[in-house]
N, C-alpha and C positions, 0 to 999 in steps of 0.2 A: 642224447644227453651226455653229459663233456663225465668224463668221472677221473678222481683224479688218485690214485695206489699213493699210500703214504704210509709213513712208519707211526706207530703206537707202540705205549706202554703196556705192562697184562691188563690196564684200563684203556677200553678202544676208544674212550671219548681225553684220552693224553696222547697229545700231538705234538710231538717236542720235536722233530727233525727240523734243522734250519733250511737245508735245502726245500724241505716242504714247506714252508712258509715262507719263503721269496713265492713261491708258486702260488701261493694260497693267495699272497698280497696283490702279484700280479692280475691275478683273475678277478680278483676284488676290483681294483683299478681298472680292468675293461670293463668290467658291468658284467659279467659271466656268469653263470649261474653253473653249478656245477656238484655231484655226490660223490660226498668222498669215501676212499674203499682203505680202512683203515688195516693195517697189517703189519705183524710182530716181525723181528728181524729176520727168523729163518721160516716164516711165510712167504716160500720166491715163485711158487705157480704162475699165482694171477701175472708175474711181471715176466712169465715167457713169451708174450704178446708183442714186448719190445726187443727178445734177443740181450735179455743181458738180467740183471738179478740187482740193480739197485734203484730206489726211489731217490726222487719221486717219478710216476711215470703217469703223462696224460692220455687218456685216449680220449681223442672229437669225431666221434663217428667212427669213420673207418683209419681216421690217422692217431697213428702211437708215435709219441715224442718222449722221450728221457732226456735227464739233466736240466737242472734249473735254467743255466742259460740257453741254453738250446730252447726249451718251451718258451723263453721268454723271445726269441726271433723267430716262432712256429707262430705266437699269438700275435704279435706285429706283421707277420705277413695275412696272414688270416683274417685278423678282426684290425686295422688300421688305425681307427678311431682311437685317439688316446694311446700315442707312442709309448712303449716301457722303452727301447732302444733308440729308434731309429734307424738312419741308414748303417751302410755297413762297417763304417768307420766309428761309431758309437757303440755298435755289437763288441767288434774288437777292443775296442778301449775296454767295454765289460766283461770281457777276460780280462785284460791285464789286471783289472780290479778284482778279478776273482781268486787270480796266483797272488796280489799283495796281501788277500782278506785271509788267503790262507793262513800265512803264515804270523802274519801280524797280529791277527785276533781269533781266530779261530786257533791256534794253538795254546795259550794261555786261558781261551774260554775252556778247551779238552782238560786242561789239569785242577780246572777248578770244577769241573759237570761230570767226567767221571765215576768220582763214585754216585754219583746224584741220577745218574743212565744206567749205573747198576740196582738201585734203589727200585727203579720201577718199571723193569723188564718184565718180561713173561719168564719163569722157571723154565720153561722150553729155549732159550733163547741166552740163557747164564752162560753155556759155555761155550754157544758159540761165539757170543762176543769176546769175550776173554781171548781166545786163542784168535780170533779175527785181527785181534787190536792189539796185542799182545804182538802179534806177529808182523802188523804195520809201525809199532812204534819200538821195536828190537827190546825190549824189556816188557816185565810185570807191569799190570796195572797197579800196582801200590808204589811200585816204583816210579815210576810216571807222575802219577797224581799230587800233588800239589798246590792245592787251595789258597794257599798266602801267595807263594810268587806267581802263578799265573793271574790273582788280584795287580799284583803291583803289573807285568808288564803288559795286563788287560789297560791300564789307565796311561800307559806310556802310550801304548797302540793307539787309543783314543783322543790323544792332544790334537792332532790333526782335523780330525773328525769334528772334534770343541770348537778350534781357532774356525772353522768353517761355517759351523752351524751357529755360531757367536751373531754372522753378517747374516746367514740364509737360511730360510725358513725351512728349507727342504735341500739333500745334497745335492738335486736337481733343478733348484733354485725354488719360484716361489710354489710351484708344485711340485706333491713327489713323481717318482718314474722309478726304471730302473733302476738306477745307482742307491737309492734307496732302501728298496729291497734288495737287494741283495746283501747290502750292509744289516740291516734290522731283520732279514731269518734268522743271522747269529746271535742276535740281540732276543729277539722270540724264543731262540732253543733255551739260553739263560730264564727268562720270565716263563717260559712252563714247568721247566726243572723248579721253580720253588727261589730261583735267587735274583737278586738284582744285583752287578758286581760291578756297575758303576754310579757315580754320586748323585743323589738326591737334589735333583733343583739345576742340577747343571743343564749345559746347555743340548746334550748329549741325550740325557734325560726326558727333557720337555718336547724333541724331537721326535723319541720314542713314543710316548706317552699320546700323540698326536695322532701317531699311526697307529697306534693302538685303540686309542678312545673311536677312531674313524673304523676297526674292522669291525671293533665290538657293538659299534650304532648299528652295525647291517647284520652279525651273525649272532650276537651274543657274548656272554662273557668268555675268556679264554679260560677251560680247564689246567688250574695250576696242580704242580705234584704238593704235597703235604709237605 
């Protein structure tokens, strides 16, 4: 059985890692069946299996693979049916989409989810992030944090993303795949955290909303934080 290490809230059925839900969608998208092994930030045991101490991390039998994209060219070589990448030149492109998504949206999502990831930690788990994050982002978390402007240039971030999904139904055209997900874990860590911080009805939105309405036909409703 495939099981899949992910991060939670001090509630284990709150699954807000974006990295873990490119993975979750991925496997959804093969037809994978899989148990997930849910675990707070400084639960790093279970994840000595992979030599390293961050989720998400899959094991399929006897193979351990870490990092989102990495699992997603472990599950293309493995189960072929139903590309997330493709060849190797589609892999690559999905890095270069992983260093834009960094900084583009995934930073402006941090100043708004913030205190929203400290809202619903494990008390075990308070200071390690703090000083984790603290120490990656060379300031305080109060200082960092910032709800209004990481709103505005979450919606600058996303004009591209609009002007796209305006023509196509999927960033993969008229199905989704990779590019996809990976775009919409970041969009998933916001809608478990409790927020939605981009517009209602947009084209952005209904994109979402598709992939969403399609995880929750097969697993259920997705656990939101209060």
């Amino acid at each position: 059985m495939r099981e899949l290490y992910e991060l939670c809230g001090s509630d284990p059925q709150l699954l807000f890692s974006p990295y873990c839900w490119r993975v979750r969608l991925a496997l959804q998208h093969k037809g994978l069946d899989f148990e997930s092994r849910p675990l707070i930030f400084t639960d790093k045991a279970p994840l000595a299996c992979s030599g390293q101490t961050l989720v998400p991390v899959l094991r399929d039998g006897e193979q351990v693979v870490h990092d989102s994209v990495a699992i997603f060219a472990y599950l293309d070589r493995t189960y072929p049916a139903n590309p997330l990448l493709g060849d190797g030149v589609a892999a690559t492109r999905a890095r270069l989409l992983e260093k834009v998504l960094f900084q583009s949206v995934r930073m402006p999502l941090l100043k708004i989810l913030l205190p929203r990831v400290q809202g619903v930690i494990a008390a075990a788990d308070q200071a390690y992030f703090r000083s984790s994050r603290e120490k990656a982002l060379g300031m305080s978390l109060e200082a960092f944090a910032d709800p209004q402007a990481g709103e505005e240039a979450l919606r600058k971030a996303l004009q591209p993303l609009e002007a796209w999904l305006a023509e196509s139904t999927y960033l993969d055209g008229e199905s989704s795949a990779g590019s996809d997900y990976l775009v919409a874990g970041l969009l998933f860590w916001a809608w478990c955290l409790g927020t939605q911080p981009w517009a209602d009805d947009s084209a952005v939105d209904r994109w979402f909303r598709r992939l969403l309405a399609r995880y929750e036909a097969q697993y259920g409703p997705v656990q939101r934080a209060l």
